[in-house]
C-alpha positions as a Markdown table, in Angstrom:
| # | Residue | x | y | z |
|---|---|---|---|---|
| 1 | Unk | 22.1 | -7.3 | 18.4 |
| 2 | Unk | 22.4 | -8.9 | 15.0 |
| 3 | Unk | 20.8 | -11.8 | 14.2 |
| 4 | Unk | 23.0 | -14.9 | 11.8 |
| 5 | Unk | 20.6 | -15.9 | 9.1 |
| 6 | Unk | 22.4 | -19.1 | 7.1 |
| 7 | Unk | 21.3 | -19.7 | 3.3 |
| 8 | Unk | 22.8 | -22.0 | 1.1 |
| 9 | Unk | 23.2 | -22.0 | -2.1 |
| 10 | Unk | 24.9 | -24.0 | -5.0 |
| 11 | Unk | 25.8 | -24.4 | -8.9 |
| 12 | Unk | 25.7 | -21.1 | -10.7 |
| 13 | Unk | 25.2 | -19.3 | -8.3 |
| 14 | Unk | 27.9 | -20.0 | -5.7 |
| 15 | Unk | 30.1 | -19.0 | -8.5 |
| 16 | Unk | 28.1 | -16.0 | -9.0 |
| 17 | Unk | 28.6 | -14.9 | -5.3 |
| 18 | Unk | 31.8 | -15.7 | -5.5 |
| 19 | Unk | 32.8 | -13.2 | -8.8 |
| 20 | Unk | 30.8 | -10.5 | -6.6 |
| 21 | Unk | 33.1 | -11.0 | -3.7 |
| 22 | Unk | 36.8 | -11.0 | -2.8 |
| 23 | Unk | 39.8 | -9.6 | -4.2 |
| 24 | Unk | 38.2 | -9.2 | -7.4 |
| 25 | Unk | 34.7 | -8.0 | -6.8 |
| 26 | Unk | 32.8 | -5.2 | -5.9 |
| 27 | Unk | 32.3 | -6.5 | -2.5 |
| 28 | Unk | 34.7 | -7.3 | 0.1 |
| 29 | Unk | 32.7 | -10.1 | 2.0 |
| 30 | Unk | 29.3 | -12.1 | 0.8 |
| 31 | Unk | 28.1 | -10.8 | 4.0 |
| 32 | Unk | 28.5 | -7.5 | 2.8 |
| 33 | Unk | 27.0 | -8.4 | -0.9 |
| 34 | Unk | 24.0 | -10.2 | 0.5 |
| 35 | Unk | 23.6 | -6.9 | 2.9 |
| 36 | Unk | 23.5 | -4.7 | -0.4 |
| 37 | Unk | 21.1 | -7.1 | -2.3 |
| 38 | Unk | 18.5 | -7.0 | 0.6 |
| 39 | Unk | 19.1 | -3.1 | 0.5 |
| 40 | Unk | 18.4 | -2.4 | -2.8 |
| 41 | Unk | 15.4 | -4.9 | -2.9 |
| 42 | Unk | 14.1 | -2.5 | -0.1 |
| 43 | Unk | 14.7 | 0.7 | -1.1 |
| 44 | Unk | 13.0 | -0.8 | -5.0 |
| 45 | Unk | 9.7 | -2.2 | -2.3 |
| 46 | Unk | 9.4 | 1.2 | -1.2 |
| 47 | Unk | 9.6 | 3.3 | -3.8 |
| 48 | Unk | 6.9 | 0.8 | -5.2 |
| 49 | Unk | 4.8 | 1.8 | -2.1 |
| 50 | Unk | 5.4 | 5.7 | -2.8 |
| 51 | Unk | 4.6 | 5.4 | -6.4 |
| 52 | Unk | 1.3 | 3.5 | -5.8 |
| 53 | Unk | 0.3 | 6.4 | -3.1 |
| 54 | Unk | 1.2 | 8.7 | -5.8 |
| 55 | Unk | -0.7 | 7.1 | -8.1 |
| 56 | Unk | -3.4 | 7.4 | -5.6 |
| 57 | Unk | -3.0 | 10.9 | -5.1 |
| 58 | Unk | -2.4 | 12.1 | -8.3 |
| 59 | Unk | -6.0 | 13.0 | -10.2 |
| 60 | Unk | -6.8 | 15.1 | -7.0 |
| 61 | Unk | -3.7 | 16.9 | -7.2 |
| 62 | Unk | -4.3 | 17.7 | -10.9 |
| 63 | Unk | -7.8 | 18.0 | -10.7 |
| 64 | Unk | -9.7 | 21.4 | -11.2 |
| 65 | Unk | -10.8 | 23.4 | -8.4 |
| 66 | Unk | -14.3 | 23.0 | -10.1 |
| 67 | Unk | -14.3 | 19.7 | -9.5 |
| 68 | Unk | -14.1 | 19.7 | -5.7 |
| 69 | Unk | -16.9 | 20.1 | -3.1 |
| 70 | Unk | -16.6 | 22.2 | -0.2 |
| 71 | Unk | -17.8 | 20.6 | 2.8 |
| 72 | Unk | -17.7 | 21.6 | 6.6 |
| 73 | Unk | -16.7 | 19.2 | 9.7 |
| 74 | Unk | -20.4 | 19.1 | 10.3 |
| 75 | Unk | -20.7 | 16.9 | 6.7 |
| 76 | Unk | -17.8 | 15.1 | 7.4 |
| 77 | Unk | -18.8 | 13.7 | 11.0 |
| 78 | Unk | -22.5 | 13.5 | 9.3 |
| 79 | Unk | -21.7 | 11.5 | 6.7 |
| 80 | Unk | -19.1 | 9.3 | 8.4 |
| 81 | Unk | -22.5 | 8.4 | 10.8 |
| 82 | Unk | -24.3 | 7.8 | 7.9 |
| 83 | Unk | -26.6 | 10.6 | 8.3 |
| 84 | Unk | -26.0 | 11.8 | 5.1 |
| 85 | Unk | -23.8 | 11.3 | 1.4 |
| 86 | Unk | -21.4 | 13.7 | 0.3 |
C-alpha cells in the first residue's frame, strides 16, 4: 500500500515544479516528478556506496601476488582468538 507524504513548497520553486510538469514539461504529474527526483537521488546514493566498496577493494585486486600471505583456516580461526597475528 502506498503511503501519501505531503511537502510544501513555495516561491521559486513552486514555479520550478510547475515548468517540470504538465502540458509542457517532461513530467505528466508532480507526483510523477518528485517520484523521479527521489529515484535518481537513490540510484546516485548507491552508486556512492559501490564506488566506496570499490575503492575498498581496489589495491588488493591490483596488488601483486607477492604481496599476499597464504594462510590456512587454522590461522584464520587462530588469529580471530587472538592466539596469534597474521
Amino acid at each position: 500500500m502506498a503511503e501519501s507524504v505531503n511537502v510544501r513548497i513555495t516561491g521559486k520553486l513552486i514555479k520550478f515544479v510547475k515548468d517540470q510538469t504538465g502540458p509542457e514539461g517532461m513530467y505528466e504529474s508532480v507526483s510523477e516528478y518528485i517520484r523521479a527526483l527521489i529515484r535518481q537521488d537513490y540510484k546516485r546514493l548507491e552508486e556512492h556506496r559501490w564506488q566506496r566498496l570499490y575503492g575498498e577493494l581496489e589495491p588488493g585486486m591490483n596488488a601483486s601476488e607477492s604481496e599476499f600471505i597464504e594462510v590456512g583456516a587454522e590461522d584464520v580461526i587462530a588469529r580471530n582468538r587472538g592466539n596469534q597475528k597474521l
